[in-house]
DSSP file (Angstrom, degrees, kcal/mol; ACC not computed):
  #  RESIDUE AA STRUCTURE BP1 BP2  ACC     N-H-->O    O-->H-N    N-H-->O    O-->H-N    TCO  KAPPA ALPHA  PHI   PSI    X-CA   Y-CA   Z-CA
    1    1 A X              0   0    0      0, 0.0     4,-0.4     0, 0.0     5,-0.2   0.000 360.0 360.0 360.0 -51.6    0.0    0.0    0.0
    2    2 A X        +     0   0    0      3,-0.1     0, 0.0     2,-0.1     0, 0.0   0.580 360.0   8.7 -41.8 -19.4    2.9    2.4    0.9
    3    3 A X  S >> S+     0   0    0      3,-0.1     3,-1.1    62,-0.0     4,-1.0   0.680 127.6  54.2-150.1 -63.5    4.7    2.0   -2.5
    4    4 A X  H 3> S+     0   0    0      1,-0.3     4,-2.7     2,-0.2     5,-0.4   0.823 111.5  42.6 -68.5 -45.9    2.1   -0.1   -5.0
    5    5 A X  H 3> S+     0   0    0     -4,-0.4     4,-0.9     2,-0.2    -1,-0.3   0.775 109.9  51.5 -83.8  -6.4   -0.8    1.9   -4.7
    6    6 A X  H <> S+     0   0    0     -3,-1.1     4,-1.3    -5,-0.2    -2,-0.2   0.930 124.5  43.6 -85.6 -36.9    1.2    5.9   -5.0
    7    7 A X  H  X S+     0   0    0     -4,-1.0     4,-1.5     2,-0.3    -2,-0.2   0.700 108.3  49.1 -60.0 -37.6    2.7    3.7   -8.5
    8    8 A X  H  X S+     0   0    0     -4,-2.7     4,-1.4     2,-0.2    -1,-0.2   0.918 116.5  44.2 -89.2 -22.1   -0.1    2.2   -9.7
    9    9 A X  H  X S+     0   0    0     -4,-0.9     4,-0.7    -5,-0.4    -2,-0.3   0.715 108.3  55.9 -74.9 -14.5   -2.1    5.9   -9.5
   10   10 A X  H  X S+     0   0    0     -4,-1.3     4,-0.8     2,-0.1     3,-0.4   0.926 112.9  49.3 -86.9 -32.8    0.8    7.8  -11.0
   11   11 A X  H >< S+     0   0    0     -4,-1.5     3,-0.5     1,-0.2     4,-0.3   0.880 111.8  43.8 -55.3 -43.1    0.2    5.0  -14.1
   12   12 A X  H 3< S+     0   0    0     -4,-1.4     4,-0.3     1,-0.3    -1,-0.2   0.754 119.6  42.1 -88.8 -24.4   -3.1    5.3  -14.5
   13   13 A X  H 3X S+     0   0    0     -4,-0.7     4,-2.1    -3,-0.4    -1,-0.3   0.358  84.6  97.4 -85.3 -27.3   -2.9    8.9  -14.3
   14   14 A X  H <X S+     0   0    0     -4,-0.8     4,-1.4    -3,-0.5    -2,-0.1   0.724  79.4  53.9 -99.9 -63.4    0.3    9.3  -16.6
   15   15 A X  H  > S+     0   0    0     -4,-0.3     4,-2.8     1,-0.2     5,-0.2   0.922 114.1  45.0 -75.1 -38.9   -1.6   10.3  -20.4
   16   16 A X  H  > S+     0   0    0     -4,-0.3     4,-1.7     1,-0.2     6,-0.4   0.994 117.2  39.9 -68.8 -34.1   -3.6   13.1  -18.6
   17   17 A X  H  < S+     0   0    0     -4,-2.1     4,-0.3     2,-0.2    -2,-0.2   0.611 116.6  55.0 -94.1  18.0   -0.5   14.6  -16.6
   18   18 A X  H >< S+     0   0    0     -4,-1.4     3,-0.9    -3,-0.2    -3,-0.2   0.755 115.3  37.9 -64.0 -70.6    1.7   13.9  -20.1
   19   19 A X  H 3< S+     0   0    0     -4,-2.8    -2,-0.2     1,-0.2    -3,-0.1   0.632 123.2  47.3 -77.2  10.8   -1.0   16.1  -22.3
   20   20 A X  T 3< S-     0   0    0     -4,-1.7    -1,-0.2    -5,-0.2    -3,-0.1   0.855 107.0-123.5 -64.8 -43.7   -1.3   18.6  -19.3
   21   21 A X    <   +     0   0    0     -3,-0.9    -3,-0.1    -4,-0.3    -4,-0.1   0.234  54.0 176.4  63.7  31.4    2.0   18.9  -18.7
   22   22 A X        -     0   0    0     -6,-0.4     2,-0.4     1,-0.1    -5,-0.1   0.398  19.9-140.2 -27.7 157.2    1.5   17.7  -14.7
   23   23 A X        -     0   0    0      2,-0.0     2,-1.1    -3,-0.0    -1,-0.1  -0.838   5.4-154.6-133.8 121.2    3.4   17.1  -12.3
   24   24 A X        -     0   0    0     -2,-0.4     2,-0.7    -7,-0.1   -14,-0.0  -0.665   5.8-151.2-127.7 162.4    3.6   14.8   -9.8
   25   25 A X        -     0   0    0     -2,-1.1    -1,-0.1     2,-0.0    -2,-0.0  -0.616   3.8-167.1 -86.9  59.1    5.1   14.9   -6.4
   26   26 A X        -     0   0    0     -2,-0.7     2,-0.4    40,-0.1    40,-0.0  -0.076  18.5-148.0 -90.1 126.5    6.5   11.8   -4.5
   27   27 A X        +     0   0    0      2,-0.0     2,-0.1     0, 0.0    -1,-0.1  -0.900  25.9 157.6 -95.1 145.7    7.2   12.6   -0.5
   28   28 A X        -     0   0    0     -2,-0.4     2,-0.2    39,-0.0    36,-0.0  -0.441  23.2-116.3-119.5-155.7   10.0   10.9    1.5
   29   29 A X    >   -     0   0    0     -2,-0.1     3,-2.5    31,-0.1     4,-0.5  -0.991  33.9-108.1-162.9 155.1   11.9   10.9    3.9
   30   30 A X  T 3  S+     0   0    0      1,-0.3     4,-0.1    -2,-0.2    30,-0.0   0.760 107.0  90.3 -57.7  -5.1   15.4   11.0    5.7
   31   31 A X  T >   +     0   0    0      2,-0.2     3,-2.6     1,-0.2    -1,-0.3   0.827  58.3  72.6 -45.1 -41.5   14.0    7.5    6.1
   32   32 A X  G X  S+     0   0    0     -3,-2.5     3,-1.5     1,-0.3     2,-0.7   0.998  80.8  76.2 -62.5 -62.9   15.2    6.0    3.4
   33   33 A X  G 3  S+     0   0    0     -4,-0.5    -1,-0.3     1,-0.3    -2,-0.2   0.563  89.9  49.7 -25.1 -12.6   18.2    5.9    4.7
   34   34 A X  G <  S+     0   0    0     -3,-2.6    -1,-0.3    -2,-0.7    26,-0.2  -0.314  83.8 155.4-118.5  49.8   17.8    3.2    7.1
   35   35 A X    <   -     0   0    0     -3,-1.5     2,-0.3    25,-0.4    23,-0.2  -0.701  40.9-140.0 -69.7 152.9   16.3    0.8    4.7
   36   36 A X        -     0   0    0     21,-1.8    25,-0.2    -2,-0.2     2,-0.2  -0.883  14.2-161.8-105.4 135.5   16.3   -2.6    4.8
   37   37 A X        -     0   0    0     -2,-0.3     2,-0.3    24,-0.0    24,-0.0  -0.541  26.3-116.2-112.3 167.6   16.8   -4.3    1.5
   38   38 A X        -     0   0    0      1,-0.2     4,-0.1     4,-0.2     6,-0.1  -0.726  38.7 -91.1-111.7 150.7   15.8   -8.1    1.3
   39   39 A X    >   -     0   0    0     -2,-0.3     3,-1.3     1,-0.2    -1,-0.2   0.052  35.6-108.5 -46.8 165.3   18.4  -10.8    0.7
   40   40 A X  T 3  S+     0   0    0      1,-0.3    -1,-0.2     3,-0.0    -2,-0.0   0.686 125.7  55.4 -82.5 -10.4   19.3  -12.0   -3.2
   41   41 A X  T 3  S+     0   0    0      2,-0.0    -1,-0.3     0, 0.0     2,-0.3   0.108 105.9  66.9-109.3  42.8   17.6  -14.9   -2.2
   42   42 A X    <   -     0   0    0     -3,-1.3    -4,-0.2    -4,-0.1     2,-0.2  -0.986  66.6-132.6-151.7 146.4   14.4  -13.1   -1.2
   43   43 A X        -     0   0    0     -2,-0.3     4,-0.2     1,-0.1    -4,-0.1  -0.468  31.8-112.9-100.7-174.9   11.6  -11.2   -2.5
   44   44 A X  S >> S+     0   0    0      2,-0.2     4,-3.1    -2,-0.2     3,-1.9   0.841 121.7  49.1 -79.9 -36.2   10.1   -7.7   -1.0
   45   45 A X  H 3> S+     0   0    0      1,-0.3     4,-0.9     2,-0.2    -1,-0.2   0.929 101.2  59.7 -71.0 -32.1    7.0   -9.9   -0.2
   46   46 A X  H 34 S+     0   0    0      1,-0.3     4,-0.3     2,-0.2    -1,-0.3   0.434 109.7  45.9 -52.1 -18.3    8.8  -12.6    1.4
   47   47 A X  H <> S+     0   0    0     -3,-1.9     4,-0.5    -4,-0.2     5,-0.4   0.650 109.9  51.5-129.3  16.1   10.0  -10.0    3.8
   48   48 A X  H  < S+     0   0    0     -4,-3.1    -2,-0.2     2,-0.1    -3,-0.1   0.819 114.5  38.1   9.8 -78.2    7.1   -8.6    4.4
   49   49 A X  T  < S+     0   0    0     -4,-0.9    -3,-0.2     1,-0.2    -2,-0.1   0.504 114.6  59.4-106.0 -23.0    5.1  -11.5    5.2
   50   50 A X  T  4 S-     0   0    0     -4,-0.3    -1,-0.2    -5,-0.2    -3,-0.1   0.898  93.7-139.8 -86.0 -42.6    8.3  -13.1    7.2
   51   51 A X     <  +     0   0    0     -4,-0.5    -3,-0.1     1,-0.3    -4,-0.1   0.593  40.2 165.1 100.8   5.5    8.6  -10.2    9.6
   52   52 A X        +     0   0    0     -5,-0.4    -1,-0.3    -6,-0.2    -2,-0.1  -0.314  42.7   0.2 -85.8 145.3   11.9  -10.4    9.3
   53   53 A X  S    S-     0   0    0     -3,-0.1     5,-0.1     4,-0.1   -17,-0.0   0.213  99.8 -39.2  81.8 175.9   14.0   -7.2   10.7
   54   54 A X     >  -     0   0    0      1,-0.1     4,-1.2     3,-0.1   -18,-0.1  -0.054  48.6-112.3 -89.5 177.5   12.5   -3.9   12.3
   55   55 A X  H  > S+     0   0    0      2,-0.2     4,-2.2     1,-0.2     3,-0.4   0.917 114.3  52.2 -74.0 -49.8    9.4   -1.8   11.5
   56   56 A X  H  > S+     0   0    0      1,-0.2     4,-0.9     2,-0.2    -1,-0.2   0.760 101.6  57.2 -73.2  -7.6   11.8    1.2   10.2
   57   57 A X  H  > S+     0   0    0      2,-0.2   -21,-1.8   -22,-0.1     4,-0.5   0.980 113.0  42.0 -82.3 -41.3   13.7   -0.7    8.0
   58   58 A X  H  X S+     0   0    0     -4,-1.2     4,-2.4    -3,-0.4     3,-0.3   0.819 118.4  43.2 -32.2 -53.3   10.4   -1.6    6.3
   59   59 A X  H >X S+     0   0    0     -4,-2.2     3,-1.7     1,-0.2     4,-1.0   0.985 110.6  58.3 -56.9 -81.8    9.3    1.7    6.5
   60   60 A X  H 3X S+     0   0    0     -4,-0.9     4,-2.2     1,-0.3   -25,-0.4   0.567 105.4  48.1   0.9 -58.9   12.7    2.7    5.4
   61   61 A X  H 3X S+     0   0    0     -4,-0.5     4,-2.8    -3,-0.3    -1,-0.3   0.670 105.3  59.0 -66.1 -38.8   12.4    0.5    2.1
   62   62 A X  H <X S+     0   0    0     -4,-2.4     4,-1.1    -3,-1.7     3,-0.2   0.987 111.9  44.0 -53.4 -55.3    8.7    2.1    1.3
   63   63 A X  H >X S+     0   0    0     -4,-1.0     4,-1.2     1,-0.2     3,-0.6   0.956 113.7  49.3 -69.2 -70.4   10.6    5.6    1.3
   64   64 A X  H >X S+     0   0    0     -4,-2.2     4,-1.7    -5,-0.3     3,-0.7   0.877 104.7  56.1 -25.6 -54.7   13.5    4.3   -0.7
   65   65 A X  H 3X S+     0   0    0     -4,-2.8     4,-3.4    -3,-0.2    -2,-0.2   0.823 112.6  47.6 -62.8 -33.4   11.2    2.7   -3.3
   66   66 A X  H <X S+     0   0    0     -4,-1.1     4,-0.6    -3,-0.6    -1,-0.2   0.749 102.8  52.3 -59.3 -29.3    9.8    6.3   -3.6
   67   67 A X  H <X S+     0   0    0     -4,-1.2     4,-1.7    -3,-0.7    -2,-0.2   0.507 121.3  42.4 -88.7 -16.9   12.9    8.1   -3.8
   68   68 A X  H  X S+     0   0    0     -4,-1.7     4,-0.8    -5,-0.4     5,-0.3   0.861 106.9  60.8 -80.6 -44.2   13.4    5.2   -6.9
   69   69 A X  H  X S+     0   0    0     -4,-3.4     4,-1.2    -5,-0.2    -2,-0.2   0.924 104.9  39.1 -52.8 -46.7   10.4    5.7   -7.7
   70   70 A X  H  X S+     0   0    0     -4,-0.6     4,-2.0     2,-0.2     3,-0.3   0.799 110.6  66.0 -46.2 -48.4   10.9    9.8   -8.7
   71   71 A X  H >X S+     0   0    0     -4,-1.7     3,-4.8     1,-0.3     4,-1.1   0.954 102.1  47.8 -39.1-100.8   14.3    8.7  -10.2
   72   72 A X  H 3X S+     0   0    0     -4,-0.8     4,-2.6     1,-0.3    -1,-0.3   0.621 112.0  40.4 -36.5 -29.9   12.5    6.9  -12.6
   73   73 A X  H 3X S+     0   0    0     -4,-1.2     4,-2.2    -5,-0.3    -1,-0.3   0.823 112.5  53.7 -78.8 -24.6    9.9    9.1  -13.9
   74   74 A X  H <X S+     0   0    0     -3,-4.8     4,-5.1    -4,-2.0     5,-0.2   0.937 108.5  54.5 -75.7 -36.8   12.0   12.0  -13.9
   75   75 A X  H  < S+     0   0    0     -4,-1.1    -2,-0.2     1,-0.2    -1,-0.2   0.878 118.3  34.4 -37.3 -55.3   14.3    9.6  -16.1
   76   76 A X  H  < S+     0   0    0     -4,-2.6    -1,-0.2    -5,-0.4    -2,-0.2   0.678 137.5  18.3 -94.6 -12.7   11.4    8.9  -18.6
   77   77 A X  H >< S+     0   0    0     -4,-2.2     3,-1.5    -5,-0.3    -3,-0.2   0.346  73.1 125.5-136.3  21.3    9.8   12.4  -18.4
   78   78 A X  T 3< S+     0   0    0     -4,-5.1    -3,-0.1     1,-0.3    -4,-0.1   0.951  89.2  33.3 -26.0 -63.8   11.9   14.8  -17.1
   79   79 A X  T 3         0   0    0      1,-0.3    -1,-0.3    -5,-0.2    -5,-0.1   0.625 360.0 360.0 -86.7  20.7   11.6   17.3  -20.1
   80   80 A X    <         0   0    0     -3,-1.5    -1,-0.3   -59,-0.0    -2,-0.2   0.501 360.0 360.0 -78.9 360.0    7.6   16.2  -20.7
């Protein structure tokens, strides 16, 4: 919910704020910095659903995936 659902509304969303010229606005946080990434032999859900490792390293990872997220868009539409 933290990361899938701000992604799947900037998609859906994407051809009107292309022919607007929109913008949209991701917030973080000095959080990302303590994320916890999941092992190469693990998926994001798997550590999810495992519990494994504190609540701000999870938190931590939402914020990360945001600041990736902005990365990319700016990547594929900066000058739109």
């Amino acid at each position: 919910g933290n990361v899938l659902g701000h992604y799947q509304l900037t998609q859906a969303l994407l051809p009107s704020l292309l022919a607007a010229k929109g913008k949209v606005v991701i917030l973080s946080s000095a959080g990302h910095a303590m994320a916890q990434l999941p092992r190469p032999d693990e998926s994001i859900a798997e550590l999810i659903k495992t519990g494994r490792g504190s609540s701000i390293g999870k938190y931590g990872f939402t914020k990360l995936c945001g600041v990736w997220h902005a990365i990319g868009l700016h990547r594929r539409y900066g000058s739109s």
